[in-house]
N, C-alpha and C positions, 0 to 999 in steps of 0.2 A: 449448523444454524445459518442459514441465509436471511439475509436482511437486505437494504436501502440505504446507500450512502449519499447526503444532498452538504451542498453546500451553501449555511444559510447566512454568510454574505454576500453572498450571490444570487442567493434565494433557486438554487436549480440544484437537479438531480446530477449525481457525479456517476454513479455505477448503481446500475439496478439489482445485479446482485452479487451482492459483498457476502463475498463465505468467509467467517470467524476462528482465526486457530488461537484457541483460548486454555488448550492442553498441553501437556508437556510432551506429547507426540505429536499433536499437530503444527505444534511450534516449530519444531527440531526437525518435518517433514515438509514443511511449509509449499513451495511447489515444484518439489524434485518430481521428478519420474513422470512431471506430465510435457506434454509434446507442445502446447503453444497455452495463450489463455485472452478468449476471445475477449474485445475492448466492452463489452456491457458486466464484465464480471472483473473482480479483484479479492485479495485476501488479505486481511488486516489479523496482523500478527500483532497479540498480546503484550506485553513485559519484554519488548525490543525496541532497542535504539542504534542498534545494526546488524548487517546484513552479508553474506555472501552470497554470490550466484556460481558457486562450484557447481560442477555436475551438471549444470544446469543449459535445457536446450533451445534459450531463447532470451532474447533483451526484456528486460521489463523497467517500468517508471515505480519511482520510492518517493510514498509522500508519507515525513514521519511527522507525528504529530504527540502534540503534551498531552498529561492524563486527564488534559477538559475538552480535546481533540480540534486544539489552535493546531493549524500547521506552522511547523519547527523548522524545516528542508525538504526540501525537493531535490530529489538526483535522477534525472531522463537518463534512458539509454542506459541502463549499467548492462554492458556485455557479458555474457557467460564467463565464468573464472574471473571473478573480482570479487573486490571488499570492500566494504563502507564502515568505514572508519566509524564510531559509536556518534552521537549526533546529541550534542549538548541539552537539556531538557526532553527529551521526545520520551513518551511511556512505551510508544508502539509506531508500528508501520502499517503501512496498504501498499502494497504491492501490485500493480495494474498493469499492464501490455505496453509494450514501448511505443510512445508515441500520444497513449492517452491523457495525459496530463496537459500535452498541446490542445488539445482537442475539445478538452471538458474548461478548462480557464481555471486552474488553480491556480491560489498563490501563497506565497510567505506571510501567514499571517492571519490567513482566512480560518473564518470559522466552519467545522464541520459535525455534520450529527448524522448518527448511527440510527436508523427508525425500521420497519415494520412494512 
């Protein structure tokens, strides 16, 4: 499922298309095995509030947010072969290219919606 990720206290679009891993394989597959993940797309992992980037061939930005999708933390830049420690309240994650969370102006706190 692809969708529209905006951020509306900011009232702007954040990722135009946000792919949904809402399975318990797409979960657990989340973005192994791909080679980079260009800045207009992201993937918002379900029933997580952390993350490792094992295996994995590329930085990416972790913006976790509660089950009403307030952001909770933000983590820039997690290098391949790391872990993110569980992130107090967050339901889920978005997972986006390193560097785009500078780029789109999130923050702590802001509100974001999932659309169409």
């Amino acid at each position: 499922m692809m969708a529209k990720l905006m951020n509306t206290t900011t009232n702007q679009t954040l990722i135009a298309d946000l792919e949904v891993a809402s399975t318990f394989l797409s979960r657990g597959k989340g973005l192994l095995g791909r080679e980079n993940l260009p800045s207009h797309q992201a993937l918002w992992i379900h029933h997580c509030n952390s993350i490792h980037t094992f295996f994995m061939k590329f930085a990416i930005d972790c913006v976790f947010v509660d089950k009403n999708l307030k952001v909770r933390a933000i983590r820039k830049d997690v290098q391949p072969w790391r872990l993110i420690l569980p992130v107090w309240g967050a339901a889920s994650v978005i997972e986006m290219a390193a560097g785009t969370v500078s780029k789109v102006n999130v923050s702590v706190g802001d509100q974001l919606y999932v659309g169409a």
